[in-house]
TORKEPA-916922 format. One line per field, with one value per residue: residue in one letter; x, y, z of N, C-alpha, C, CB in turn. Coordinates in steps of 0.1 Angstrom, whole numbers, plus 5000, padded with zeros to 4 digits. Atoms other than C-alpha are relative to their C-alpha. Glycine has a CB too. Layout:
BEGIN
code c(a	...) .
n_u c(X	...) .
n_v c(Y	...) .
n_w c(Z	...) .
ca_u c(X	...) .
ca_v c(Y	...) .
ca_w c(Z	...) .
c_u c(X	...) .
c_v c(Y	...) .
c_w c(Z	...) .
cb_u c(X	...) .
cb_v c(Y	...) .
cb_w c(Z	...) .
// end
This chain:
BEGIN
code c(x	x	x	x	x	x	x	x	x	x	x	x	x	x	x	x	x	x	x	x	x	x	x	x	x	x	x	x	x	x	x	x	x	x	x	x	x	x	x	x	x	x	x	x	x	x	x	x	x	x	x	x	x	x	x	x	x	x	x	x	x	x	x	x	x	x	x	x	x	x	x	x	x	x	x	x	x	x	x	x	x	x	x	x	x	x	x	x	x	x	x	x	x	x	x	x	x	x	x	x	x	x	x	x	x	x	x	x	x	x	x	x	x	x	x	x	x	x	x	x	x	x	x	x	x	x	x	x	x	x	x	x	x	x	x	x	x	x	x	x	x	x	x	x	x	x	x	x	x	x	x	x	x	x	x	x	x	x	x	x	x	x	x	x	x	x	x	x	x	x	x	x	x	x	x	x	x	x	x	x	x	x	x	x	x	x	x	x	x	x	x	x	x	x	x	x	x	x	x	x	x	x	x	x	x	x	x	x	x	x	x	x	x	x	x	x	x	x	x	x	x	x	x	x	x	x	x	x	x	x	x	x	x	x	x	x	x	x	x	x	x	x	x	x	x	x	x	x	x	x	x	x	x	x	x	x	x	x	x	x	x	x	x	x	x) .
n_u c(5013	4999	5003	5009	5013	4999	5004	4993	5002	4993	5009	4995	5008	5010	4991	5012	4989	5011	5007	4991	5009	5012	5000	4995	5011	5013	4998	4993	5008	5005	4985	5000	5011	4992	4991	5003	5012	4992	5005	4984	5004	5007	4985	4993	5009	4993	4986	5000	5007	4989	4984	5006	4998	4986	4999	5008	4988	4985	5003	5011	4990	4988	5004	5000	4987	4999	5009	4998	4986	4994	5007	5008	5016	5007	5000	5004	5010	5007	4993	5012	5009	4994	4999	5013	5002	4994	5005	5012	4998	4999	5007	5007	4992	5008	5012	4997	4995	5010	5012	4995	5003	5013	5000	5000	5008	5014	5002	4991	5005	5014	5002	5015	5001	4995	4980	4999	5005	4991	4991	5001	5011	4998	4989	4993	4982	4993	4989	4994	4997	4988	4988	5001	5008	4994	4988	4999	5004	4991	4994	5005	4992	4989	4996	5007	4987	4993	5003	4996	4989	4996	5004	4992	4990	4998	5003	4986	4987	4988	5009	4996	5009	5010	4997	5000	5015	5013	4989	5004	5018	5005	4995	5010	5013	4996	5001	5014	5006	4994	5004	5016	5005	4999	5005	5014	5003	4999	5012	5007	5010	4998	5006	5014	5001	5009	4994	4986	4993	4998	4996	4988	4994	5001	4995	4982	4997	5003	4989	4987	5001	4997	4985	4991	5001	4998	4988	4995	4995	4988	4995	5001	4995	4982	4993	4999	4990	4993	4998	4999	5012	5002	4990	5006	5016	5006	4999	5020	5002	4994	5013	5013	4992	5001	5016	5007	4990	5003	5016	4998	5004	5007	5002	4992	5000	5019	5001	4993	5009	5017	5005	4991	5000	5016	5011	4996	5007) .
n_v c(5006	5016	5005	5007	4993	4997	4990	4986	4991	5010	5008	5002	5010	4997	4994	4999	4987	4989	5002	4997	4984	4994	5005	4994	4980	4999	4997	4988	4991	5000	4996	4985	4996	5004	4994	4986	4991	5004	5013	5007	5013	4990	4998	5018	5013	4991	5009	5015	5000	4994	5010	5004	4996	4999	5018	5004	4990	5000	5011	5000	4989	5010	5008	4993	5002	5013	5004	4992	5003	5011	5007	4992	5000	4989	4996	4981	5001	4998	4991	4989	5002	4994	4983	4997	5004	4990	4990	5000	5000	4987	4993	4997	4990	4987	4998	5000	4987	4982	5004	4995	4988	5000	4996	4993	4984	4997	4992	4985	4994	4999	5010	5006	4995	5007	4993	4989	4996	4998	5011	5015	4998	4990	5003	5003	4988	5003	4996	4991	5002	4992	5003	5016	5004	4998	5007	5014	4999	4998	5017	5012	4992	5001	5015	5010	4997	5009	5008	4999	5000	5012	5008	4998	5002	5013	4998	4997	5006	4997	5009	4996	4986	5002	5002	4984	4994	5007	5000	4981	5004	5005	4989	4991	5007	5003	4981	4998	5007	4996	4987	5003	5013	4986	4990	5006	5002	4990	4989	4998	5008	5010	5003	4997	4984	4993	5000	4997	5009	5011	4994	5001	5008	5013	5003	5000	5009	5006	4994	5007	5020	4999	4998	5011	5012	4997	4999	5016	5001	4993	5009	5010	4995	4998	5014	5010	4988	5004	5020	5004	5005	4997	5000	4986	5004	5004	4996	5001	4992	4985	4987	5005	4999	4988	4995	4996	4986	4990	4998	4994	4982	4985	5004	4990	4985	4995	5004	4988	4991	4995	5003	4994	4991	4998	5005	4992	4984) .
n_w c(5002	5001	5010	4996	4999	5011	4994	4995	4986	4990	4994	4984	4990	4985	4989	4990	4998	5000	4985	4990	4999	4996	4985	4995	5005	4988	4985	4998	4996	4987	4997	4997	4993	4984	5000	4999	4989	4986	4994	4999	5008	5012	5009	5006	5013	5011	5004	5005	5012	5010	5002	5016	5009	4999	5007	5017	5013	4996	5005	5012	5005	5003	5015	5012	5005	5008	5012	5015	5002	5000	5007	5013	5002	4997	5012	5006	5002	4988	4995	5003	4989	4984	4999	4993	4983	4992	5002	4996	4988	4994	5000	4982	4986	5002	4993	4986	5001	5002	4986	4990	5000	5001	4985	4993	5002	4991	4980	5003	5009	4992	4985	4992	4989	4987	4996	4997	5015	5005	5003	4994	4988	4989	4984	5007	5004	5013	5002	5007	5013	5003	4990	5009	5017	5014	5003	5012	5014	5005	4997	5008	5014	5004	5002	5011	5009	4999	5004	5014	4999	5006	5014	5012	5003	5001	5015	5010	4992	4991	4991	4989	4995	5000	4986	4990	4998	4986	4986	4994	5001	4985	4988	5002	4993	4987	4991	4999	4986	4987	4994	5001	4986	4987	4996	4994	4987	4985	5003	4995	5005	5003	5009	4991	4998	5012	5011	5004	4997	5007	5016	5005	4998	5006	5015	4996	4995	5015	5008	4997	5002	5012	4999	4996	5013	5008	4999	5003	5014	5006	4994	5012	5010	4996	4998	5019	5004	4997	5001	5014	5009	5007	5014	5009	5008	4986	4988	5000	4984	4996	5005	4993	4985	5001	5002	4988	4995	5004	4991	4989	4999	5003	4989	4986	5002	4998	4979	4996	5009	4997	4985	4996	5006	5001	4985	4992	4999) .
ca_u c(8776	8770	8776	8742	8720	8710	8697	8704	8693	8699	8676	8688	8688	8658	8674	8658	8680	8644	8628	8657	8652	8620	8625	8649	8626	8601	8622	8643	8610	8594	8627	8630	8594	8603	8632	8625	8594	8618	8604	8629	8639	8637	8674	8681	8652	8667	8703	8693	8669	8698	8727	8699	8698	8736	8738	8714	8736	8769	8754	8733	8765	8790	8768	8762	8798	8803	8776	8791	8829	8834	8804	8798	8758	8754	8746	8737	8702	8702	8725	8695	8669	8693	8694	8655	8653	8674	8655	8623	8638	8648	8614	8599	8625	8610	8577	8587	8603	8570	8549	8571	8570	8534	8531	8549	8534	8500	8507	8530	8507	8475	8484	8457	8445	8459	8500	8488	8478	8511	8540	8567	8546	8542	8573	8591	8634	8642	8675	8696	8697	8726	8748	8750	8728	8742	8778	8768	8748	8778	8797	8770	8781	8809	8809	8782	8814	8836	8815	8814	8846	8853	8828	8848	8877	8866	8853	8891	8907	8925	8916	8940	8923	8891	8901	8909	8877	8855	8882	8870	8833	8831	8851	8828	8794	8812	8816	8782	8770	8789	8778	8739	8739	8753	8729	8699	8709	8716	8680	8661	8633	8625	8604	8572	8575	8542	8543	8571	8589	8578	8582	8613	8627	8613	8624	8661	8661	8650	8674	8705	8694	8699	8730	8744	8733	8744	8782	8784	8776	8801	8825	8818	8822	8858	8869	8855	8874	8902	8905	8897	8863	8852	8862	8852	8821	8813	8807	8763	8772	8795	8765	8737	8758	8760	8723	8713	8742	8727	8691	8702	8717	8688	8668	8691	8686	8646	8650	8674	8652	8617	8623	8651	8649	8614	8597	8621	8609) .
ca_v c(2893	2855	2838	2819	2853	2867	2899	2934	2933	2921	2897	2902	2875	2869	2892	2895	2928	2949	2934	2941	2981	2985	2968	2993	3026	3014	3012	3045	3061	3049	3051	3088	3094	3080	3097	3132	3130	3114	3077	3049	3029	3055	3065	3022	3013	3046	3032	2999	3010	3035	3006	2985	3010	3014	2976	2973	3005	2992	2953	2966	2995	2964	2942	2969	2974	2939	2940	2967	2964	2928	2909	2932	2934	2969	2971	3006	2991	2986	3017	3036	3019	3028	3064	3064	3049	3076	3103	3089	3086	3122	3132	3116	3131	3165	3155	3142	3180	3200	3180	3199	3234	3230	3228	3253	3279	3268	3278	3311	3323	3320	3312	3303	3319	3287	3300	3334	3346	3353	3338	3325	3315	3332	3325	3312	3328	3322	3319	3343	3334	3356	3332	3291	3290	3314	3300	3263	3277	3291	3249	3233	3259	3253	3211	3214	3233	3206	3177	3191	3197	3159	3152	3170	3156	3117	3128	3141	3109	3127	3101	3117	3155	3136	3116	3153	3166	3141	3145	3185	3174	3151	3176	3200	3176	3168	3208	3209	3183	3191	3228	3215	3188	3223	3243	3215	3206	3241	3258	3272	3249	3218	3194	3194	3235	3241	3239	3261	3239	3209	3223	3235	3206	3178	3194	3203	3173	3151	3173	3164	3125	3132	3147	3120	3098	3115	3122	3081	3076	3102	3080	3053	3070	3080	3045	3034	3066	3056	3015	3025	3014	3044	3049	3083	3065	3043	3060	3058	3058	3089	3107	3089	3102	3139	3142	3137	3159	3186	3180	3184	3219	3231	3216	3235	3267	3268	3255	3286	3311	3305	3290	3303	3337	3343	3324	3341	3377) .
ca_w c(2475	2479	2447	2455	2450	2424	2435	2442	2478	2512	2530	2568	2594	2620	2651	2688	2688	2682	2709	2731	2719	2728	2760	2765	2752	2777	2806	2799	2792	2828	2843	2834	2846	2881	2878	2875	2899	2928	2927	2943	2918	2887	2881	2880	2855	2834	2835	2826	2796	2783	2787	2764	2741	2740	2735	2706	2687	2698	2681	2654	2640	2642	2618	2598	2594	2585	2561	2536	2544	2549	2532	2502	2507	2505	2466	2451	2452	2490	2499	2481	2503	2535	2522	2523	2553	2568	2554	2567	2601	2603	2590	2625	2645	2628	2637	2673	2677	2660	2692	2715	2696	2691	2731	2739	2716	2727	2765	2748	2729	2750	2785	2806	2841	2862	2851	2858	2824	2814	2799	2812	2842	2871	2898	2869	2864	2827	2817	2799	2761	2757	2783	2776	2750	2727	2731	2723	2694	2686	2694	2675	2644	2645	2647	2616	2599	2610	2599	2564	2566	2567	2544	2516	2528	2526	2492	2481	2499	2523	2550	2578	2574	2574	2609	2623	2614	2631	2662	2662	2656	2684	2707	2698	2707	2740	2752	2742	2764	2789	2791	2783	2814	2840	2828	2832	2863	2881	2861	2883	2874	2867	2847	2874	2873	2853	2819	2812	2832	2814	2776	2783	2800	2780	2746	2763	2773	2742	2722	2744	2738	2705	2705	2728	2699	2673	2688	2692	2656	2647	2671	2650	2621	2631	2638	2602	2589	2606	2599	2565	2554	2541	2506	2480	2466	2499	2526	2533	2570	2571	2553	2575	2607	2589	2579	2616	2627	2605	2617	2653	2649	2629	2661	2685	2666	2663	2705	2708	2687	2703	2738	2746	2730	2722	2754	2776	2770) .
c_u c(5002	4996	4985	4988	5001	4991	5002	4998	5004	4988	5011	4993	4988	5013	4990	5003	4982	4992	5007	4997	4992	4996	5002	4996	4997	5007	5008	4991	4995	5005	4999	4989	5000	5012	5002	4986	5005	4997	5014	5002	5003	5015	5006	4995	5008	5012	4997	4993	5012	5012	4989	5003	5015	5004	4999	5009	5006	5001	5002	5013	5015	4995	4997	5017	5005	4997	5008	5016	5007	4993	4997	4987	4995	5006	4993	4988	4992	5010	4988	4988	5001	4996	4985	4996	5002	4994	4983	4999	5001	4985	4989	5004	4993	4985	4997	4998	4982	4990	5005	5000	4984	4995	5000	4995	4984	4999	5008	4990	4986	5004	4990	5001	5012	5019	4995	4996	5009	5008	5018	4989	5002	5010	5010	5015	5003	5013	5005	5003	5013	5015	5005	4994	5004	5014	4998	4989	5014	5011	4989	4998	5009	4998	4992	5011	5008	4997	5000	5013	5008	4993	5008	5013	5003	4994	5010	5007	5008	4992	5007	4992	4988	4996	5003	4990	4990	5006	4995	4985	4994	5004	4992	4989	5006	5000	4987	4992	4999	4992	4986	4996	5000	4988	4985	5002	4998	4983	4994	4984	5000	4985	4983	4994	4990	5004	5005	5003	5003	5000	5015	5014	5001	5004	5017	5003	5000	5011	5017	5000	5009	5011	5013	5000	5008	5018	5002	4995	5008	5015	5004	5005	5018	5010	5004	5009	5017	5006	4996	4988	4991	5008	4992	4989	4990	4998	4986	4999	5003	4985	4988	5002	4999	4988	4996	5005	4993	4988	5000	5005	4989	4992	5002	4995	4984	5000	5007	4988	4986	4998	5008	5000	4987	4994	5009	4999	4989) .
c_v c(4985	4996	4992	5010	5006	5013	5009	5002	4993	4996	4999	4985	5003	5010	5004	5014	5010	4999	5008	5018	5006	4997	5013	5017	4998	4998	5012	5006	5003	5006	5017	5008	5002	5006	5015	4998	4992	4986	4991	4994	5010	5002	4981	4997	5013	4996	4987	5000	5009	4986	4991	5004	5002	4985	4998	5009	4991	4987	5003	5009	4988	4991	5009	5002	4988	4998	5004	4997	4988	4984	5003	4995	5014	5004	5010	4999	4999	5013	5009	4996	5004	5018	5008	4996	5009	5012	4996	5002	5013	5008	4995	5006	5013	5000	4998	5017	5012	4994	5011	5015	5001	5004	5009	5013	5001	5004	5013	5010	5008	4999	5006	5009	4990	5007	5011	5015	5006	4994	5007	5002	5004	4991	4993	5009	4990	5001	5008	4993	5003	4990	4986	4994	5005	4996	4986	5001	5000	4984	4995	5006	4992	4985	4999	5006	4992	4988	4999	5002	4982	4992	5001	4994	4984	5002	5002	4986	5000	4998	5007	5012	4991	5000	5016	5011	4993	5000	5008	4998	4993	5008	5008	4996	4999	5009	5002	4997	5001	5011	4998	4995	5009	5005	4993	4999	5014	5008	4997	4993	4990	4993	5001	5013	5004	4996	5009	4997	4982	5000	4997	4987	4988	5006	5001	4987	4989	5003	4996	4987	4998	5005	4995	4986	5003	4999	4982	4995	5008	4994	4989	5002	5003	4988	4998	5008	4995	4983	5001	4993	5006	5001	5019	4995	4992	5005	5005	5005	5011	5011	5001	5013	5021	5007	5000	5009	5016	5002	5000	5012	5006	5003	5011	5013	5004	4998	5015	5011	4998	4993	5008	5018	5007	5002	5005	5013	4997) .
c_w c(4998	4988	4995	4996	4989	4997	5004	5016	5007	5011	5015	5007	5011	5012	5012	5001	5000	5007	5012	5006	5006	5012	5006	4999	5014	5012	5002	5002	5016	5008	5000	5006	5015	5006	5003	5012	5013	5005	5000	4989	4983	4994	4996	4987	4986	4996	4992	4989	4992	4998	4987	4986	4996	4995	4987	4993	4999	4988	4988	4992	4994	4989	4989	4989	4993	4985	4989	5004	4996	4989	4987	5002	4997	4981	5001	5005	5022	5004	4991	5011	5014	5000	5000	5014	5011	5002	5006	5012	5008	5001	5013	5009	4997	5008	5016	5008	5005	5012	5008	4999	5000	5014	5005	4989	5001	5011	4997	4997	5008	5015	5012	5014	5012	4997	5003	4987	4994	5000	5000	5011	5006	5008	4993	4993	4987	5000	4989	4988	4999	5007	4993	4990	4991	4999	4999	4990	4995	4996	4992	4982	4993	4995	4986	4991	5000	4995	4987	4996	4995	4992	4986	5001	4995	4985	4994	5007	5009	5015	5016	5004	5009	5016	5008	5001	5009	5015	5003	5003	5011	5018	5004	5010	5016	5005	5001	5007	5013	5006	5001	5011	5009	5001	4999	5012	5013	4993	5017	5003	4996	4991	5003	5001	4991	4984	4993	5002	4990	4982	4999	5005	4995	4987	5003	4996	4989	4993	5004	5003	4988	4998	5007	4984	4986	5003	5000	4986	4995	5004	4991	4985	4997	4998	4987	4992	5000	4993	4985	4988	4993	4987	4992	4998	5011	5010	5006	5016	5006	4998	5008	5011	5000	4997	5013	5009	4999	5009	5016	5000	4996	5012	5005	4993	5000	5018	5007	4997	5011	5018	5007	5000	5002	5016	5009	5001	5004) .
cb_u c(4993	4991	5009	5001	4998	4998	4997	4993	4987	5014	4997	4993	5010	4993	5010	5000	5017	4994	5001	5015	4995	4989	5014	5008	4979	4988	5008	5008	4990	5000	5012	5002	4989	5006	5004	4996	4979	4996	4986	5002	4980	4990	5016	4993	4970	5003	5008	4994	4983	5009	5008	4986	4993	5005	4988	4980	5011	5005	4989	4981	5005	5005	4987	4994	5008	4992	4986	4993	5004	4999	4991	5004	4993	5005	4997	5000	5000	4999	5017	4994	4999	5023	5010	4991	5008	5010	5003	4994	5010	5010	4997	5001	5020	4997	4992	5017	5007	4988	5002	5011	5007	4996	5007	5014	5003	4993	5010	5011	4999	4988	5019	5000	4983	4996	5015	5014	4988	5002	4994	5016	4995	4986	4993	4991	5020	4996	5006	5011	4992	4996	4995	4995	4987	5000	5010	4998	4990	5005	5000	4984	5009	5013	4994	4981	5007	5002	4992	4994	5001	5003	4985	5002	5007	4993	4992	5011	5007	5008	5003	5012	4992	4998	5014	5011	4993	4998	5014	5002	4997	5006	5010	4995	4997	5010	5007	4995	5003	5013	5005	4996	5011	5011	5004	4995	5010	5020	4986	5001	4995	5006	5005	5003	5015	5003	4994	5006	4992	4990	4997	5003	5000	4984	4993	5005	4994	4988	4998	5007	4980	4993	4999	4991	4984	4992	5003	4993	4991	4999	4992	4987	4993	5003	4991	4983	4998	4995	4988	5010	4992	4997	4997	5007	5002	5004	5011	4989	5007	5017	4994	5000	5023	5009	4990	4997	5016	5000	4989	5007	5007	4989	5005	5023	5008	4983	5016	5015	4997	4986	5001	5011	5003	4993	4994	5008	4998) .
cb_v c(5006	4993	4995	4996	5008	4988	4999	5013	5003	5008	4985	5014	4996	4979	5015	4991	5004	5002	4983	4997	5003	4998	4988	4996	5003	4988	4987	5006	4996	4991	4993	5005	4992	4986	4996	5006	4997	5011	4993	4989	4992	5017	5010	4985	4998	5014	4995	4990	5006	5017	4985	5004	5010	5003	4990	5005	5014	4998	4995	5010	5012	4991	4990	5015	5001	4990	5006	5022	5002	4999	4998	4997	4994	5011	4992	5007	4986	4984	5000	4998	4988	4998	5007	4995	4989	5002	5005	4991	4994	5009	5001	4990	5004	5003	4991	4993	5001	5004	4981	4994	5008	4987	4998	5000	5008	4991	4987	5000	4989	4986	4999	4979	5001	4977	5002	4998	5008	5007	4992	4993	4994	5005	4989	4997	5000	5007	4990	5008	5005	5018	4999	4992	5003	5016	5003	4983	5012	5010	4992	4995	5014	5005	4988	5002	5009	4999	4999	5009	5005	4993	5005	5014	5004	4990	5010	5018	5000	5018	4980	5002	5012	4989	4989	5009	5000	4979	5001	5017	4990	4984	5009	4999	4982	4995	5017	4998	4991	5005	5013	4991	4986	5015	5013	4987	4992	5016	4995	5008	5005	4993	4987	4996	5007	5018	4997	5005	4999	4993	5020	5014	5000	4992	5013	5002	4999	5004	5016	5006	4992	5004	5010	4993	4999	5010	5011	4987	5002	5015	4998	4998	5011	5004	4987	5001	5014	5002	4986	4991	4996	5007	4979	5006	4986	4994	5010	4979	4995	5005	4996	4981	4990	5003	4990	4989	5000	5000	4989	4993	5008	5000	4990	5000	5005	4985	4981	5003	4992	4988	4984	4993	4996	4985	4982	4999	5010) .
cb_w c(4988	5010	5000	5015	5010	4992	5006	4992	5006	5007	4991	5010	5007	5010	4995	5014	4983	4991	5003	4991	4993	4992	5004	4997	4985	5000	5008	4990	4993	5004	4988	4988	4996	5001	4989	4982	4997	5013	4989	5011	5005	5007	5014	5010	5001	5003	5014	5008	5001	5008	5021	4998	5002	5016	5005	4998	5004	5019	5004	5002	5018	5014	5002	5006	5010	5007	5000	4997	5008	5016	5007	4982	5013	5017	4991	4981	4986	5012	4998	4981	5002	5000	4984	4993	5004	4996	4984	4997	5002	4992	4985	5009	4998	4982	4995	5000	4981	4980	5010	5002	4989	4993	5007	5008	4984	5002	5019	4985	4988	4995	5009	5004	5003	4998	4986	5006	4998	5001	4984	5007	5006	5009	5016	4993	5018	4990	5001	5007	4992	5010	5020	5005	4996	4995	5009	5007	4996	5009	5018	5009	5004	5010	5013	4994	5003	5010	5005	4995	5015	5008	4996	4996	5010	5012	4995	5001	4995	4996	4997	4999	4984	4992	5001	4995	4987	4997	5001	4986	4988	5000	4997	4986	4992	5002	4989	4993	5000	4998	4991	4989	5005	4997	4991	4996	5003	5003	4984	4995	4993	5013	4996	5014	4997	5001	4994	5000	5014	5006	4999	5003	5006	5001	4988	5017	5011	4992	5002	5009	4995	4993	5005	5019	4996	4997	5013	5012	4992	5006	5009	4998	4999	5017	5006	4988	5011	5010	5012	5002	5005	5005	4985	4985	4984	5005	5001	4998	5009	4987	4983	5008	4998	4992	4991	5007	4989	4987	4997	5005	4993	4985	5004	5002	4984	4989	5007	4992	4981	4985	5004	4993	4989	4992	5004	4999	4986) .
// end
């Protein structure tokens, strides 16, 4: 803390960095719109709004780091502000989410003459719950076992386990992705396909954003793990990184459960 202050908090500098962001929402968003409905031009403005977004993290993760490791700014009083902040963030992601079950169990529940008055819609091949889905439920199990895993271990000190837990944890995320991106691209269907098409491909799809997101803060986390900046009593990011970890499986498991499961019968 700068001898100069006399204050529990931390007054950030001006940054254009949030400009930059929302540059980069709005051209992923477009971008992916163009993208999915075959317009020229559509996979570029998507690249170029995700590399944004990639930017702004990659920026915004490194001055954070700075802040609490190198500057001491991250007093109890703003590492309590962070840890609301965090929790306010997940509780949009929730609401983001209940848009997308809300959707699809309005067209489940009722569905209308134009699909055929039954659900899924008419000329619509579901996929087998039983196949890719229930084995990376099973992968996104396991990594929230792994993640706790190195939470207790950066809690006892033992900084090497720790590093070998986040190593299994992002292994994990990565199989998951993997196997998630196959089985979007070969469905049967796509995002234009009615709205079963567009349910289940805009919440997939949202869901393995977030799970790209989440495995590069875990990434991050590893490094700091690694190089030593967590400590037993410090560690706001490790915890940030495992709260949105968590709230991505529960995610995956209501997405398994009622779209997968459910809206497939």
């Amino acid at each position: 803390m700068s001898v100069s202050q006399k204050h529990l908090y931390h007054l950030v500098d001006p940054s254009p960095r949030l400009i930059l962001v929302l540059l980069g929402a709005l051209a992923s968003t477009v971008g992916g719109v163009m993208y999915m409905y075959s317009f020229t031009g559509g996979g570029t403005l998507l690249s170029l709004g995700l590399g944004m977004i990639l930017y702004t993290m990659i920026v915004w993760w490194r001055d954070v780091i700075c802040e609490f490791t190198y500057e001491g700014h991250h007093t109890f009083m703003v590492q309590l502000g962070l840890r609301y902040g965090m929790i306010l963030f997940i509780v949009f992601e929730v609401m983001f989410f209940l848009a997308f079950f809300r959707a699809f169990f309005h067209s489940s529940l009722a569905p209308t003459v134009e699909i055929g008055a039954i659900w899924p819609s008419k000329g619509i091949d579901v996929l087998d719950p039983w196949g890719i889905p229930f084995l990376n439920t099973l992968i996104l199990l396991l990594s929230g076992a792994a993640i706790t895993w190195a939470h207790h271990a950066i809690l006892a000190g033992l900084k090497e386990e720790a590093v070998y837990a986040l190593v299994a944890t992002v292994s994990l995320a990565l199989v998951f992705t993997g196997l998630q991106g196959m089985e979007y691209v070969e469905a049967p269907f796509t995002i234009p396909d009615g709205i079963y098409g567009f349910t289940f491909s805009s919440a997939m799809g949202f869901h393995g954003f977030h799970v790209i997101v989440g495995t590069i803060f875990l990434i991050i986390c590893g490094i700091c793990e690694y190089l030593g900046h967590f400590t037993e009593k410090h560690h706001f990011g490790f915890e940030a990184a495992a709260w949105y970890w968590h709230f991505v499986d529960v995610v995956w498991l209501f997405l398994f459960l009622s779209i997968y499961w459910w809206g497939g019968n």
